[in-house]
C-alpha positions in Angstrom: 82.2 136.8 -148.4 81.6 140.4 -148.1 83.8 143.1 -146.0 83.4 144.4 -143.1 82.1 147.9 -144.6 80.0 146.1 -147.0 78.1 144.5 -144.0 77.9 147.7 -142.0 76.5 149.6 -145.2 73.9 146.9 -145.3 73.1 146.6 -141.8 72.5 150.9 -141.6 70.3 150.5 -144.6 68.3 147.5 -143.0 68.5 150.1 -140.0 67.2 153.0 -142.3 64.1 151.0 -143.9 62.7 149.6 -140.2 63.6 153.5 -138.5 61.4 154.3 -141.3 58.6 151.9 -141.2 59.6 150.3 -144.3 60.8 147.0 -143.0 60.8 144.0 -145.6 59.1 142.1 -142.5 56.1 144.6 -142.9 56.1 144.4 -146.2 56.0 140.6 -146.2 53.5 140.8 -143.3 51.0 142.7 -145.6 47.8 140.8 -146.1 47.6 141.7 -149.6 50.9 141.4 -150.2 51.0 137.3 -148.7 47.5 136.8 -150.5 49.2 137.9 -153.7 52.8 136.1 -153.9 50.0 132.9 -152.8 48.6 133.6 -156.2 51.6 133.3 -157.8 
């Protein structure tokens, strides 16, 4: 289990990436990112 800080210094860099546009979602979203995990 992590601390409390631990999980608010991980939810304000979560918060950083999608303020930025940088989201994992997007990235996962990416056609050419889904068409190459697909290909292993």
């Amino acid at each position: 289990m992590i601390t409390a800080k631990e999980a608010l210094d991980k939810l304000k860099e979560v918060n950083k990436r999608f303020e930025s546009g940088n989201s994992l979602l997007g990235f996962l979203a990416n056609t050419d990112r889904r068409i190459e995990l697909q290909s292993g």
